[in-house]
C-alpha positions in Angstrom: 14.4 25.2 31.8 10.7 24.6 31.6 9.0 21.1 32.0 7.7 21.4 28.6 11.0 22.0 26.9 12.5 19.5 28.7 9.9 17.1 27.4 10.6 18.1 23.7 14.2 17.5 23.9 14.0 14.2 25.1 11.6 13.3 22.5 13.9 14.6 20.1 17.0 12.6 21.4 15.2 9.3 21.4 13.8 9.9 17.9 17.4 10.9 16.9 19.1 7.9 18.6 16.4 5.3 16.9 17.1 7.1 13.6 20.9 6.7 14.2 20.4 2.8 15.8 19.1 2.1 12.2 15.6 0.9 14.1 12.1 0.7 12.8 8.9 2.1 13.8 7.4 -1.2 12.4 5.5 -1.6 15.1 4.8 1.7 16.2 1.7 3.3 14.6 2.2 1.7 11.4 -0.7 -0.4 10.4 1.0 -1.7 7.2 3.9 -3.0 9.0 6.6 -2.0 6.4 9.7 -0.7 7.7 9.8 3.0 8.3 12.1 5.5 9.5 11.2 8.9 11.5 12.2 12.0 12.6 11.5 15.3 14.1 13.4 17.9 12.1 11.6 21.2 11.0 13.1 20.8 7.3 12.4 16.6 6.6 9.4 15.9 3.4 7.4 13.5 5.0 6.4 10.5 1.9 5.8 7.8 3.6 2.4 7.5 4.8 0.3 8.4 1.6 -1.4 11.4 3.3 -3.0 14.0 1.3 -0.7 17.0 1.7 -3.3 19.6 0.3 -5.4 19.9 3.4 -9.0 19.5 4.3 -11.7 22.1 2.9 -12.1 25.6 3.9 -15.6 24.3 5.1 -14.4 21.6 6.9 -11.7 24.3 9.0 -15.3 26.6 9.7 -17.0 23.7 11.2 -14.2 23.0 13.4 -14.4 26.2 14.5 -18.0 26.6 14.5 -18.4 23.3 16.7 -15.3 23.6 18.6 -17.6 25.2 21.4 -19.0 21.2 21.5 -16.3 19.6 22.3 -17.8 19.0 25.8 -20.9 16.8 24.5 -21.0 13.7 23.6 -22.0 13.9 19.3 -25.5 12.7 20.4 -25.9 14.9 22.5 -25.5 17.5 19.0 -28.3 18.0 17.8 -27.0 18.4 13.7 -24.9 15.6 14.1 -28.0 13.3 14.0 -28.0 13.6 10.2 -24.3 12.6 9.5 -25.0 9.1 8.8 -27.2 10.2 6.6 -25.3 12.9 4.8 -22.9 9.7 3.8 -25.6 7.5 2.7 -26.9 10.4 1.0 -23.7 11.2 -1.0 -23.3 7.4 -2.1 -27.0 7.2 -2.4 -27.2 4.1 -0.7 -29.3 3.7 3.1 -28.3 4.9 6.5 -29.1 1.3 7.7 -26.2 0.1 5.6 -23.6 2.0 7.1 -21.3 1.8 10.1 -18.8 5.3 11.1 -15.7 4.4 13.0 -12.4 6.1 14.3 -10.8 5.7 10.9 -11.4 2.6 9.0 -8.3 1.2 10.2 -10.7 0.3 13.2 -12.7 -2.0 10.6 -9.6 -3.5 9.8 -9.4 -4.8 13.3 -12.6 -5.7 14.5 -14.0 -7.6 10.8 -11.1 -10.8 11.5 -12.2 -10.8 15.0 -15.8 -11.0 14.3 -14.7 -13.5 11.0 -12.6 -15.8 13.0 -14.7 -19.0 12.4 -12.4 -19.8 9.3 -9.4 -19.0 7.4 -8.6 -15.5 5.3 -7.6 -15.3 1.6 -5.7 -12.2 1.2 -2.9 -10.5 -1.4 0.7 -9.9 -0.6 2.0 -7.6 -0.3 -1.6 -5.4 0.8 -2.4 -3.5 3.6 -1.1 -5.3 6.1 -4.1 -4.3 9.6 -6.7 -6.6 8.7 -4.5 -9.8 8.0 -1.8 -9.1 10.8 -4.8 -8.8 12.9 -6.6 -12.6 11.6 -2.8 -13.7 12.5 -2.8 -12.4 15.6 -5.9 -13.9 16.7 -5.0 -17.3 15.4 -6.3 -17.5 12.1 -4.9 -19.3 9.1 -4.4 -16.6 6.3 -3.7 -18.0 2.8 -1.6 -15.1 1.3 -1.7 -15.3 -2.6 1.2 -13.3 -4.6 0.3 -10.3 -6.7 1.0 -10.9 -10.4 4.1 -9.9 -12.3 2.5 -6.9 -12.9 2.0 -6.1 -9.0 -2.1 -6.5 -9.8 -4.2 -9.0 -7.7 -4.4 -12.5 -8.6 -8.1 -13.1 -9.0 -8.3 -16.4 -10.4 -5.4 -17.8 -7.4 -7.3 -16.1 -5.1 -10.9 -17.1 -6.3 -9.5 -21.0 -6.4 -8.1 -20.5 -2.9 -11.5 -19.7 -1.5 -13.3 -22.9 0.4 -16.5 -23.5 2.4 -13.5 -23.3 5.1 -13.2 -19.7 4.1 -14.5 -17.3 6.1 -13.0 -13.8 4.9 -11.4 -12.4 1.6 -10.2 -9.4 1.4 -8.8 -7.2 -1.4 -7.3 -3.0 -1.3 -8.3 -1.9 -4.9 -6.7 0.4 -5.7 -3.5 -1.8 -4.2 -1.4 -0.7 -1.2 1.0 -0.7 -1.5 1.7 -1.1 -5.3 -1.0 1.3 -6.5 -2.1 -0.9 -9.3 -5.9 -1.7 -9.8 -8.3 -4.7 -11.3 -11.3 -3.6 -13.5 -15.1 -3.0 -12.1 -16.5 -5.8 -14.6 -13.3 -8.4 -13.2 -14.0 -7.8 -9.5 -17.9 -8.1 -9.2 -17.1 -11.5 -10.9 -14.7 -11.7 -8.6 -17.4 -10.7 -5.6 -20.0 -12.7 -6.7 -18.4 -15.8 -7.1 -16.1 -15.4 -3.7 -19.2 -13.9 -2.0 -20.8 -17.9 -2.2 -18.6 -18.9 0.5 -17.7 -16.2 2.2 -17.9 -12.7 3.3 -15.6 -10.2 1.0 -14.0 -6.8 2.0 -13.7 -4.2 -0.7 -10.9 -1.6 0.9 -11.9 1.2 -1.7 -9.5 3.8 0.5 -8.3 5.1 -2.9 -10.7 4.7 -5.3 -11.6 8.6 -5.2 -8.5 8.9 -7.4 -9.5 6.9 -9.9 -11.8 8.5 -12.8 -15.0 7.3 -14.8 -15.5 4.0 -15.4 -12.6 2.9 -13.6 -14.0 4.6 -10.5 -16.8 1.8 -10.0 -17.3 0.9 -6.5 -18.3 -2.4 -5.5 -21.3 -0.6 -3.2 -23.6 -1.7 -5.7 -23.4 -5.2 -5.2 -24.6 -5.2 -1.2 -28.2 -4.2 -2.1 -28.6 -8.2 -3.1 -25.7 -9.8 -1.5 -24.7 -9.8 1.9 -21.9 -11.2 2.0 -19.8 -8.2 0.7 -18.4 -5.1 2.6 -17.2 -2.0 1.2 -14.8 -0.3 3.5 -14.2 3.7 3.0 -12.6 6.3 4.9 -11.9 10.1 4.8 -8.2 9.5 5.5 -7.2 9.9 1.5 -9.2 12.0 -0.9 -10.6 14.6 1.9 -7.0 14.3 4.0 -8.8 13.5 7.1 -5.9 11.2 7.9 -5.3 12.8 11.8 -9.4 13.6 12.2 -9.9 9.6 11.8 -13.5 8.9 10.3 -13.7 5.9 8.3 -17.2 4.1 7.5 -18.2 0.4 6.1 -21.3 0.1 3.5 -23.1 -3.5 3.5 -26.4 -5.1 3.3 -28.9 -3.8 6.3 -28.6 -7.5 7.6 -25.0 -7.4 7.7 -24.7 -4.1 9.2 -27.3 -5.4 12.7 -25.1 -8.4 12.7 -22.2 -6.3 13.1 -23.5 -3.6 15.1 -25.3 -6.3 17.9 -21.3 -7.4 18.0 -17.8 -5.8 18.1 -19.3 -2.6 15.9 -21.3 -1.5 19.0 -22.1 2.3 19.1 -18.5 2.8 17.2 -19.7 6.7 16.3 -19.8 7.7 19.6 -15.5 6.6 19.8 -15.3 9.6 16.6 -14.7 13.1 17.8 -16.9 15.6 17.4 -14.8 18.1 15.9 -13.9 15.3 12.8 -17.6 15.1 12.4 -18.3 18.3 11.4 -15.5 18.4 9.4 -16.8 15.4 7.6 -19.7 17.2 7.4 -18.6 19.8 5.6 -16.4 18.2 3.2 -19.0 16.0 1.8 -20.4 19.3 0.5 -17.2 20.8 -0.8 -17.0 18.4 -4.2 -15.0 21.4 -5.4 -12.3 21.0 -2.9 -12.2 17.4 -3.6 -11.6 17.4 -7.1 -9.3 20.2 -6.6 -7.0 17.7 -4.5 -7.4 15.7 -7.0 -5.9 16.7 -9.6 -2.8 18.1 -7.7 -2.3 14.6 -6.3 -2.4 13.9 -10.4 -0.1 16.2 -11.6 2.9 15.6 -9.0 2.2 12.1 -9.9 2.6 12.5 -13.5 5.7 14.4 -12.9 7.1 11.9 -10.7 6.2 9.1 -12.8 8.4 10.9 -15.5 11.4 11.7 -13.4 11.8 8.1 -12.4 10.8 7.2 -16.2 14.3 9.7 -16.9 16.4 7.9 -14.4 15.4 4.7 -16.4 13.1 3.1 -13.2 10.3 0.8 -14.4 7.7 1.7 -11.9 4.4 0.1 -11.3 2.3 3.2 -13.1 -0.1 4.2 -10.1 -3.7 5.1 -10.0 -2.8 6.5 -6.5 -1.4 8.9 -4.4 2.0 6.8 -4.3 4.3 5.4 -6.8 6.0 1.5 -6.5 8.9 1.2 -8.1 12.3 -1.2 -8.2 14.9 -0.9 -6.2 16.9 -3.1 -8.8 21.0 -2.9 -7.5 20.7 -0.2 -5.1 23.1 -1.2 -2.6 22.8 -0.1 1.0 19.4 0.9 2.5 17.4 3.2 0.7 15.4 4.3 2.8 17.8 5.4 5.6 19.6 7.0 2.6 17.1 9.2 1.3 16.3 10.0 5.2 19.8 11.6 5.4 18.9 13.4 2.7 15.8 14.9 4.4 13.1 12.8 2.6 10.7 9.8 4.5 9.4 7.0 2.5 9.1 3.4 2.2 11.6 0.1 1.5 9.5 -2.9 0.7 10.6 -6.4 0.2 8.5 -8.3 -1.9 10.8 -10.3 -4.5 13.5 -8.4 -4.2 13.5 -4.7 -2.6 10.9 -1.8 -3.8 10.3 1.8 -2.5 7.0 3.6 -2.1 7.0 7.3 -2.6 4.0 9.2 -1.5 2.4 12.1 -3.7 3.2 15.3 -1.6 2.7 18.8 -3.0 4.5 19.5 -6.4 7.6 21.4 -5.0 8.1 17.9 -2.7 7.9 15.9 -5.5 10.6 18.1 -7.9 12.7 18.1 -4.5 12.5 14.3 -4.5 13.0 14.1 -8.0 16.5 16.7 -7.5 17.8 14.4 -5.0 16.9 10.9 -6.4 18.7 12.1 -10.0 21.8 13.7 -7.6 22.5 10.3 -5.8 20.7 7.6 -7.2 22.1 4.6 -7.9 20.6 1.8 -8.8 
């Protein structure tokens, strides 16, 4: 037997024996540290990681191609990739000095508490969980304020939980991992008034699924405040999620304060091959939309599956649904892995799943098995 083949079946035997342990890749690659189960079969739908299963452009695949030959320079050394900051700015029409490209934006998510640790953090639960585990990590005091009944962020808590002691707030809208939203006009309120005390992170991972005027990023505050950071990545909407680009917009000041500290050449840490895909995509609007609206229409039909099977879910304005687990007895989600499909158990108030929006045949397949077995 070859080395190689001997390697894959003991991967596959450990990943088998966790699955059959009942343990937890919690803390293995899993930035939002809710529990997740994995495997290694050929035949499992993968729904637990909010991934865009449509692909990345036909553009983006040339450039990989076409740059490929690269892949022994250093990007600075590439002569076309001297415009990529620029090609972002460009596309969100703000300033080249008022961005920062990292390996994924969960990369922000970890260095912004670091750099912000001279005070506590005012945060949601449940959110994303990088950037807070990260200011608890490091030994600062975060003030976690509960979503609303409706699984929305509570401004007004949150807003009365901010002091001069303050020294980040951060908010995912859309919500991960609920998939709910707050209006444009309610968060630059929120913003502006936080923004007085302290400096506020605008995750906007999902907003590229949201539509006109809901879509309003908070990018057009930072001109005249600095003390607000939009955070965006290529992870979602161009399903980039394995290429790992993700970028922050601020005010100019705000970006040489970080970039003189832990944001330090951070391009040069982003492969050359995920910048010219990048590249490309930012030119392929068509592809973009495209994804889109599939992400829209499994969603829609899973929204009115669970609707048939009599599930209130949170209705998302995402690329994943939140919904009750109400009496379900056992674990869900180590039941719906022996039934081939990966997703999420949350607890918050009681227990919650979190499918992902996969293609439209993963979602009727879902749907099959959640109306053959499910009972809540």
């Amino acid at each position: 037997m070859q080395p190689n083949s001997n390697r894959r079946n003991w991967l596959k035997q450990t990943t088998l024996a966790t699955i059959g342990l009942g343990l937890s890749l919690k803390n293995f690659a899993n930035p939002e540290g809710i529990t997740e189960t994995f495997g290694m079969e050929d035949d499992l739908i993968n729904l637990g990681s909010n991934e865009n299963p449509h692909g990345i452009s036909e553009f983006s695949k040339k450039a990989i191609q076409d740059f490929i030959q690269f892949s022994n320079r250093y990007s600075f050394n590439i002569r076309p990739f001297d415009s990529f900051k620029k090609d972002i700015a460009d596309f969100h029409q703000v300033n080249e000095n008022q961005i920062i490209i990292t390996a994924g934006s969960t990369e922000i998510l970890n260095k912004l508490p670091r750099y912000f640790n001279k005070g506590n953090l005012v945060t949601a639960t449940p959110t994303f969980n990088t950037l807070p585990t990260t200011a608890k990590r490091i030994g600062t005091k975060v003030i976690e304020i509960k979503l609303t009944n409706d699984k929305v962020h509570d401004l007004q808590k949150m807003l009365e939980s901010v002091t001069n002691d303050t020294a980040l707030v951060y908010i995912v809208n859309p919500a991960n991992p609920t998939g709910t939203i707050v209006t444009p006009d309610a968060l630059k309120s929120f913003c502006t008034e936080a923004s007085k005390k302290a400096v506020v992170v605008i995750d906007e991972a999902y907003l590229d699924l949201l539509d006109a005027p809901m879509n309003e990023s908070m990018m057009g505050l930072i001109e005249k405040n600095e003390n607000i950071i939009v955070v965006k990545t290529f992870s979602k909407i161009h399903a980039m999620a394995g290429l790992r680009i993700g970028y922050l917009i601020a005010h100019a000041s705000m970006v040489k304060k970080l970039e003189e500290a832990y944001f330090n050449f951070s391009i040069i840490s982003v492969s050359n091959l995920s910048i010219a895909a990048a590249k490309a995509s930012l030119k392929d609007t068509a592809h973009l939309q495209t994804s889109k609206q599939k992400i829209i229409e499994a969603r829609n039909f899973t929204q009115n599956g669970l609707k048939e099977l009599g599930i209130q879910y949170i209705p998302s304005f995402t690329n994943f649904i939140f919904f009750p687990l109400g009496n379900y007895t056992g674990d869900y989600a180590a039941d719906m892995l022996q039934k081939k499909i990966i997703l999420r158990q949350v607890m918050d108030d009681g227990k919650w799943g979190r499918v992902s929006i996969g293609t439209l045949p993963e979602m009727q397949q879902f749907i099959k098995v959640m109306k053959d077995n499910w009972k809540g």
